[in-house]
PAGU-915030 format. One line per 4 residues: number of its first residue (from 1); their letters; for each residue x, y, z of C-alpha. Coordinates in nm, 3 decimals, m for minus. Each point is the difference from the previous one (the first is absolute). Layout:
REM PAGU-915030
NUM) a) X/Y/Z  ...
REM end
This chain:
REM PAGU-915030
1) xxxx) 1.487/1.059/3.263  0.417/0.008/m0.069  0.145/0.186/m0.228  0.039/m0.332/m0.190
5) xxxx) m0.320/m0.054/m0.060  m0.039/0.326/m0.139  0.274/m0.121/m0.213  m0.194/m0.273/m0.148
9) xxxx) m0.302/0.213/m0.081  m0.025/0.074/m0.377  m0.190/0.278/m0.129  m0.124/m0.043/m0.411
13) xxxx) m0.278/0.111/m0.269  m0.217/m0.216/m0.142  m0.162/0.054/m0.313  m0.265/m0.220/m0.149
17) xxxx) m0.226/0.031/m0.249  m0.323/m0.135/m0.087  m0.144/0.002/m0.367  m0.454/m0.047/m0.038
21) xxxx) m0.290/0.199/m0.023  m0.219/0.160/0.153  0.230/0.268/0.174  m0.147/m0.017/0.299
25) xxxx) 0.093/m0.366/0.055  0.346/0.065/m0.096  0.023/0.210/0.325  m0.185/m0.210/0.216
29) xxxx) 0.287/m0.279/m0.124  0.253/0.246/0.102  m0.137/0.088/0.318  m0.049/m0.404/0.124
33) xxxx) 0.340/m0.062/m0.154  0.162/0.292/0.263  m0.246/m0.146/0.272  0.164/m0.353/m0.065
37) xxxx) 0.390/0.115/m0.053  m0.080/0.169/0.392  m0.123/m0.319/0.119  0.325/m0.214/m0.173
41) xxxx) 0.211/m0.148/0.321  0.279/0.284/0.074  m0.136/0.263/m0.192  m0.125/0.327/0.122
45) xxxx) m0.148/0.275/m0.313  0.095/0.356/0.095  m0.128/0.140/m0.311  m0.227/m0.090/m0.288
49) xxxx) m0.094/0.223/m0.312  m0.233/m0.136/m0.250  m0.013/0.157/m0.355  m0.304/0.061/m0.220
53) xxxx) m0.108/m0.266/m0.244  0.098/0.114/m0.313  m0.159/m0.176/m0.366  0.263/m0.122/m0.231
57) xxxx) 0.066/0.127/m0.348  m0.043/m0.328/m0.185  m0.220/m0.149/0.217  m0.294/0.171/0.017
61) xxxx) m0.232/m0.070/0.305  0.290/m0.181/0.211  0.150/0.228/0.285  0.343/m0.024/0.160
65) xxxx) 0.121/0.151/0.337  0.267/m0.051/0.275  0.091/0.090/0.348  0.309/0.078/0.181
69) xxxx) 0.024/m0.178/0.339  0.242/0.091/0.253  0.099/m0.281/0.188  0.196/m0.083/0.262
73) xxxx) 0.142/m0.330/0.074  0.171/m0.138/0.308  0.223/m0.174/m0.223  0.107/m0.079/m0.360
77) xxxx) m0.178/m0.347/m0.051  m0.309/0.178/0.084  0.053/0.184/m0.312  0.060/m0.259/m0.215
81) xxxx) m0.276/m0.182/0.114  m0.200/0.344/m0.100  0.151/m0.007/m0.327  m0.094/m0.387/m0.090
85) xxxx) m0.372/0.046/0.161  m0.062/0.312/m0.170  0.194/0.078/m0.292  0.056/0.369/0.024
89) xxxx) 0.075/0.153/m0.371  0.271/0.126/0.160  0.178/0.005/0.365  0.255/0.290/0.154
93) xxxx) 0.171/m0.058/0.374  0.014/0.317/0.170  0.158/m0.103/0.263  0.283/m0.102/0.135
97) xxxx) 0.292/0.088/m0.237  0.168/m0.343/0.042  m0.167/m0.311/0.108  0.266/m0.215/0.155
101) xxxx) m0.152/m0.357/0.019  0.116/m0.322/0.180  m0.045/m0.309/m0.186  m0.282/m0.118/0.218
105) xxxx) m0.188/0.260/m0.168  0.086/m0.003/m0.393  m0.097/m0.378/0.078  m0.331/0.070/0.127
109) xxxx) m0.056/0.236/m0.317  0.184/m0.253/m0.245  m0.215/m0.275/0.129  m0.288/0.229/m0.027
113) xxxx) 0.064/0.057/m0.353  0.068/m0.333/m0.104  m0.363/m0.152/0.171  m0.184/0.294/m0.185
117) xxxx) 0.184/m0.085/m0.361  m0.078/m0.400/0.102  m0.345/0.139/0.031  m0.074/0.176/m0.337
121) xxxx) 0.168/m0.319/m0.174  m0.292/m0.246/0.107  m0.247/0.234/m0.114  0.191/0.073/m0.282
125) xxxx) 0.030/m0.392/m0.044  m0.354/m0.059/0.092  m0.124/0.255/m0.240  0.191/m0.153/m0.264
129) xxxx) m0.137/m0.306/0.082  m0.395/0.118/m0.028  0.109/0.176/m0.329  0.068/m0.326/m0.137
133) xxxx) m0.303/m0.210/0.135  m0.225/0.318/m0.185  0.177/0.000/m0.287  m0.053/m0.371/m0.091
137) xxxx) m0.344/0.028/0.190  m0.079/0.285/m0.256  0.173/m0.196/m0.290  m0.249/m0.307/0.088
141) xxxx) m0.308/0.234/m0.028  0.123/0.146/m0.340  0.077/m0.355/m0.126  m0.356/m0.119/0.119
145) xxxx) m0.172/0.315/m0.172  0.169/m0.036/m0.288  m0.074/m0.369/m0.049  m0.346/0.094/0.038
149) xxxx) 0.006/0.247/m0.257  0.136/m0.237/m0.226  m0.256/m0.266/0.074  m0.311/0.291/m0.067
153) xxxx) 0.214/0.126/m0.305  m0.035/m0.414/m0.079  m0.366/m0.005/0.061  m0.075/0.297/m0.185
157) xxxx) 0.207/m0.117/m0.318  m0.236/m0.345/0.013  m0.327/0.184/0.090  0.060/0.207/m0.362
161) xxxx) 0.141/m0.260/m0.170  m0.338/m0.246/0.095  m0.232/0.314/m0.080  0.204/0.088/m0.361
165) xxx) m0.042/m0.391/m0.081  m0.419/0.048/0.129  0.002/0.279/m0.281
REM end
């Protein structure tokens, strides 16, 4: 390997978090999420600390807890890509000091960005979508109940009236 490749490398910590109950799946989470950041394309993990579930205040029953994965990267877009797949609370390069890029590369992360955002819009868009179809789906069902409340409410008012006019 040249010294330019070693260049290129980029050393960072990831930290994610995870947020459920029971504890103990809350670090079994953590531990497949390190097993799949090693596995990412590029991406070697030199050192992985995972921190005891811990309940929250207001919450009570729900656990929260977070590792601190050391990563190394054999370049910048592999980072990026890190940070869109697994979207560390919060992200630190290492290493190097200065990250000199052509413009090969801040395409490649640019373009990266830009099909992930594309992404979340059609679910966003689809979601919107299926909040409208169950919103007038539910509206339907109300209107239908409703009418036959009114038509027993109907029946009811006739059943009295026939028995107070038997009496």
């Amino acid at each position: 390997m040249s010294s330019e490749d070693n260049k290129k490398k980029v050393s960072a910590i990831l930290v994610l978090e995870v947020l459920g109950r029971p504890p103990e799946f809350l670090t079994e989470t953590l531990n497949n999420l390190i097993k799949a950041v090693g596995e990412e394309k590029g991406t070697i993990v030199k050192e992985a600390k995972i921190n005891s579930p811990t309940e929250l205040k207001d919450q009570k029953g729900f656990y929260v807890s977070f590792t601190e994965i050391e990563v190394e990267v054999e370049e910048i877009l592999y980072l990026a890509i890190l940070m869109f797949k697994y979207m560390p609370a919060h992200v630190e390069i290492v290493s190097p000091a200065n990250i000199n890029l052509p413009i090969s590369s801040w395409n490649d992360i640019f373009n990266e960005l830009v099909r992930r955002l594309h992404g979340y819009e059609e679910i966003a868009k689809m979601m919107q979508t299926e909040k409208v179809i169950l919103e007038n789906q539910l509206r339907t069902l109300l209107e239908a109940e409703n009418k036959k409340e009114e038509e027993k409410d109907i029946k009811a008012k006739k059943t009295r009236k026939k028995k107070e006019e038997n009496d």
